[in-house]
Z-matrix of the N, CA and C atoms (Angstrom, degrees):
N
C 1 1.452
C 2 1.516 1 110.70
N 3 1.372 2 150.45 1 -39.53
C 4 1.025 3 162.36 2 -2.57
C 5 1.552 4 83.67 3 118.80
N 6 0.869 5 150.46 4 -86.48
C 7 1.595 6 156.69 5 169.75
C 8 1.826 7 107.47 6 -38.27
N 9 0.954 8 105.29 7 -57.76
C 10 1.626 9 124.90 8 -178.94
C 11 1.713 10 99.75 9 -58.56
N 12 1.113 11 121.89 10 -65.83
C 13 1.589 12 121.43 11 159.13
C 14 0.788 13 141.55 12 -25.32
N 15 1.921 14 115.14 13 -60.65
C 16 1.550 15 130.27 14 145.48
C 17 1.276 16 115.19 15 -34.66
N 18 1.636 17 120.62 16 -62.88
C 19 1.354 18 117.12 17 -166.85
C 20 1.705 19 102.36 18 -65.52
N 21 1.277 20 119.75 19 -39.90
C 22 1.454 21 118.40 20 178.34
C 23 1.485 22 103.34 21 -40.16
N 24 1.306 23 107.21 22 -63.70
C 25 1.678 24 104.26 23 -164.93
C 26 1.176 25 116.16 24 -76.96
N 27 1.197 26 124.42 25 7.02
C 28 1.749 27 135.80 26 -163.91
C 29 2.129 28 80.67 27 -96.46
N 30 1.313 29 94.84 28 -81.51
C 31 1.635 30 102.64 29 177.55
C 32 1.940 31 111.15 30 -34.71
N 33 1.397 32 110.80 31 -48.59
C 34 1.460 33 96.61 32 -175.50
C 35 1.585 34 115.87 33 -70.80
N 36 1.517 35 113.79 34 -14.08
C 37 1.507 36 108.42 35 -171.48
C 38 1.977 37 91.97 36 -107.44
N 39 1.257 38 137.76 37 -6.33
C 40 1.334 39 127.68 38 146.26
C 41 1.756 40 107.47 39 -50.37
N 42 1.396 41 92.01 40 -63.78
C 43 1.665 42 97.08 41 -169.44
C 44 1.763 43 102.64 42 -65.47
N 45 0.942 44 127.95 43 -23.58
C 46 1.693 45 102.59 44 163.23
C 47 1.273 46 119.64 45 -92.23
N 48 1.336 47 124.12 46 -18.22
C 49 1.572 48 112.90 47 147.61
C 50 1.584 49 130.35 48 -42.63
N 51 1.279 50 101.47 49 -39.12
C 52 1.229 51 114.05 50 -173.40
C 53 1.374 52 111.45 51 -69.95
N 54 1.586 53 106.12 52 -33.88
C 55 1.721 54 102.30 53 178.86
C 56 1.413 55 119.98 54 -77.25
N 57 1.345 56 91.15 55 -31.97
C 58 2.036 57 93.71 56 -177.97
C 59 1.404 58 104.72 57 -55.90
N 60 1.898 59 113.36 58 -47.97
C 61 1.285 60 110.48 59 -170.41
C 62 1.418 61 106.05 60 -71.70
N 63 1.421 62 149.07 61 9.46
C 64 1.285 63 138.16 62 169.67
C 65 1.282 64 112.80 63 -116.21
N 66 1.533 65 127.25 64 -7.64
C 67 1.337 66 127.25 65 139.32
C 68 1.396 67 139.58 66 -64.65
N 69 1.706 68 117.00 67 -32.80
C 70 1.227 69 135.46 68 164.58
C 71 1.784 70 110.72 69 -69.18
N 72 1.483 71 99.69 70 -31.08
C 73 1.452 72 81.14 71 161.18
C 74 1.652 73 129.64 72 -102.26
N 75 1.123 74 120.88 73 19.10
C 76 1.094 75 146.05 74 150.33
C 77 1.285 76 149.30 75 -50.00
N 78 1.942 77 88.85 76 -61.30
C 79 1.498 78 117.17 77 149.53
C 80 1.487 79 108.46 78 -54.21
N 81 1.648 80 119.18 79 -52.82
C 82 1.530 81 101.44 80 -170.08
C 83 1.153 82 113.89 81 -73.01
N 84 1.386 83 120.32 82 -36.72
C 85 2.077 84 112.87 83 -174.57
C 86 1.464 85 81.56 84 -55.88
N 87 1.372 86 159.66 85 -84.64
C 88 1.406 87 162.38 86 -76.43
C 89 2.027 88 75.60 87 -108.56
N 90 0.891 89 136.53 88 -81.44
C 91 1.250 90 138.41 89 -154.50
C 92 1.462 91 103.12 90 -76.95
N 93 1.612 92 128.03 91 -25.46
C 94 1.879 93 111.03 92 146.01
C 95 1.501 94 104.28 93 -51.42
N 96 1.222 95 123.15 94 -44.49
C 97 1.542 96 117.15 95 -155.91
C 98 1.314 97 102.42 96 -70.94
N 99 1.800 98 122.20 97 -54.53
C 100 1.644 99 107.02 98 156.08
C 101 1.339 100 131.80 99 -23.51
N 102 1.370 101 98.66 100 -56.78
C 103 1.532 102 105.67 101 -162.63
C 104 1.851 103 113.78 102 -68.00
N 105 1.321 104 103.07 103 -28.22
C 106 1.491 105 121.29 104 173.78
C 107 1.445 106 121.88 105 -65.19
N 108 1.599 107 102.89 106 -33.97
C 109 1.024 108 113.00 107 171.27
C 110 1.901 109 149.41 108 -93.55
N 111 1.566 110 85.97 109 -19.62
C 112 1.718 111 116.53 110 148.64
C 113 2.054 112 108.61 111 -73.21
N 114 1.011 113 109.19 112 -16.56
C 115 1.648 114 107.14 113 175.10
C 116 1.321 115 98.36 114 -94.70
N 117 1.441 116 140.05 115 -36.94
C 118 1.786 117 136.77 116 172.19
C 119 1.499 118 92.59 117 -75.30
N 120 1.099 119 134.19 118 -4.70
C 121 1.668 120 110.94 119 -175.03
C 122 1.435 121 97.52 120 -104.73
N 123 1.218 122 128.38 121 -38.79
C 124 1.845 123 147.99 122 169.12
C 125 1.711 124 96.95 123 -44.14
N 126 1.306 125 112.02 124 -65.44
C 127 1.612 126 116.02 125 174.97
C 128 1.406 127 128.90 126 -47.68
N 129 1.350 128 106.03 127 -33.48
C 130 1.274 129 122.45 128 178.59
C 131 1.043 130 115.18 129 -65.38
N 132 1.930 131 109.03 130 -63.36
C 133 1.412 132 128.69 131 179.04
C 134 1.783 133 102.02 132 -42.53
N 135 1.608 134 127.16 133 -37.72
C 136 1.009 135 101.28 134 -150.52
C 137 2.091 136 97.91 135 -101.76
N 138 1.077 137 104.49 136 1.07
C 139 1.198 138 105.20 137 173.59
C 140 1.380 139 125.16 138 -98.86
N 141 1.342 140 92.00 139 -10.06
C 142 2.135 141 112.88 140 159.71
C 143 1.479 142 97.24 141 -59.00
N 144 1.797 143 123.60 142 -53.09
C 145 0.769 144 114.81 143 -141.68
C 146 1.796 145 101.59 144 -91.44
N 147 1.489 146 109.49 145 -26.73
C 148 1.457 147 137.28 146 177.77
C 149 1.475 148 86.18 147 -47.00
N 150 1.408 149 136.25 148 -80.01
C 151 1.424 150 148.43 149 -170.58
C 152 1.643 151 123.30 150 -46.64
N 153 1.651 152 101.90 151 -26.14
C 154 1.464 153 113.07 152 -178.26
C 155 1.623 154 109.13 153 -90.28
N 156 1.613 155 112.44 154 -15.45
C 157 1.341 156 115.09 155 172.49
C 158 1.496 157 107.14 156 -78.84
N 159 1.633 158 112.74 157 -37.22
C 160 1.218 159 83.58 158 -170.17
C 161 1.728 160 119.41 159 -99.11
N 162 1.360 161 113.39 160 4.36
C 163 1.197 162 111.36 161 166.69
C 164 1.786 163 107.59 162 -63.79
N 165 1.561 164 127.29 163 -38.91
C 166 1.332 165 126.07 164 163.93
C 167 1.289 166 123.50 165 -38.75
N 168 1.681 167 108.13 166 -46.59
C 169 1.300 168 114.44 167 169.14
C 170 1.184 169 113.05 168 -50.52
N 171 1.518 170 130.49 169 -64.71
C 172 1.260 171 129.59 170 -164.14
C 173 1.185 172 110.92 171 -70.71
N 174 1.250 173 122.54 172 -12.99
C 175 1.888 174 118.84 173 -167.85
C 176 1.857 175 78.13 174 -87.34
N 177 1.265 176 135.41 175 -50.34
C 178 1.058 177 126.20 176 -162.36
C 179 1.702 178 110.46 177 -70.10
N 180 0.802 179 124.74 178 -22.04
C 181 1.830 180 145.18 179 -169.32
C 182 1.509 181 70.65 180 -82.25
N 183 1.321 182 115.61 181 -104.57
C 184 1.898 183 121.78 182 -170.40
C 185 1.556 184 105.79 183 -0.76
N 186 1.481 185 128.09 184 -78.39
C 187 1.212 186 155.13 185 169.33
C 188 1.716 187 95.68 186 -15.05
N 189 1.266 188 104.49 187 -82.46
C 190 1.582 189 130.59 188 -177.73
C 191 1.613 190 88.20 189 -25.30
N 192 1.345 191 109.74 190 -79.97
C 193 1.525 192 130.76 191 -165.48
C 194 1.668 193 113.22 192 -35.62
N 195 1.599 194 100.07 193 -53.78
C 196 1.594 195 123.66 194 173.74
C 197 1.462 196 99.02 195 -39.33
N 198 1.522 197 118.30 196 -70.20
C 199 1.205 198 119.45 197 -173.82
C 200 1.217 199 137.53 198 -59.60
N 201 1.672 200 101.98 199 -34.70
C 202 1.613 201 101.87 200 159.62
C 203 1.470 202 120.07 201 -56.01
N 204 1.329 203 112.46 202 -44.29
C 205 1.730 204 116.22 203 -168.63
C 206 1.585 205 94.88 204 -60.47
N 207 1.599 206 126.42 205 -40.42
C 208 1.459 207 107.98 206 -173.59
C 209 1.610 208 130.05 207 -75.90
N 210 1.510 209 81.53 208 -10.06
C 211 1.987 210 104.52 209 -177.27
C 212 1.874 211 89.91 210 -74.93
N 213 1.243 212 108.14 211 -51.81
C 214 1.806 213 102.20 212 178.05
C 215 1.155 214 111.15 213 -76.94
N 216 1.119 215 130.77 214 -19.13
C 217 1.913 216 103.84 215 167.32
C 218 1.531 217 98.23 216 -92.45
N 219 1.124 218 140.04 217 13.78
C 220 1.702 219 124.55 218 -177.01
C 221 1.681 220 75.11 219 -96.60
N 222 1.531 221 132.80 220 -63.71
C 223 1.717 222 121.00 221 -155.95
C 224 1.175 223 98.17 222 -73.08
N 225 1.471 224 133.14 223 -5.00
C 226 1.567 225 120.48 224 176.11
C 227 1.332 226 100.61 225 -71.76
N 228 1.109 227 133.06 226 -61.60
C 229 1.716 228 163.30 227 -134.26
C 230 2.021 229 83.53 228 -81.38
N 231 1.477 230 89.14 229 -63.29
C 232 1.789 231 93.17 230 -163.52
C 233 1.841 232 97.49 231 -63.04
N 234 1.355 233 118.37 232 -50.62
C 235 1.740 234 98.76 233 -162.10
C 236 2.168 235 101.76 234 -84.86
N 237 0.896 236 108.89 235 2.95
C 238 1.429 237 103.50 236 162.45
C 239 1.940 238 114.78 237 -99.00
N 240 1.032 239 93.92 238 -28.37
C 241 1.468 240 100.25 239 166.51
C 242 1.446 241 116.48 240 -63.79
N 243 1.705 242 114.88 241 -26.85
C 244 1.389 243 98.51 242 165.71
C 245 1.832 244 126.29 243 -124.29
N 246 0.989 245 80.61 244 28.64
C 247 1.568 246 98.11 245 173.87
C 248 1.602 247 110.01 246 -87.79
């Protein structure tokens, strides 16, 4: 009986070894998976911001463009105006 006991408690403290070690690795995939996932949110943030430069660009390019077209109808207007 005495043997049967031992082995009982031999098996119950394997099997709670076994759980700590599949919780501890748990915790770590769970905190790679944080950590993986604050680096896709960092990427994001910076390609929000990558995308907001260049819409500036283009509103400023547009602008640019605006002004050329009014610089050519002012010398259209002015050298037919004196012809």
């Amino acid at each position: 009986m005495d043997q049967r006991a031992e082995a009982s408690k031999e098996n119950e403290d394997r099997h709670a070894m076994a759980s700590k070690e599949i919780r501890e690795e748990q915790l770590v995939h769970s905190c790679k998976a944080q950590e993986a996932e604050e680096q896709l949110l960092m990427v994001m943030a910076r390609q929000a911001d990558v995308s907001a430069r260049q819409v500036d660009v283009s509103a400023r390019q547009a602008d640019v463009s605006a002004r050329q077209v009014d610089v050519s109808v002012r010398q259209y207007v002015f050298y037919t105006s004196t012809s």
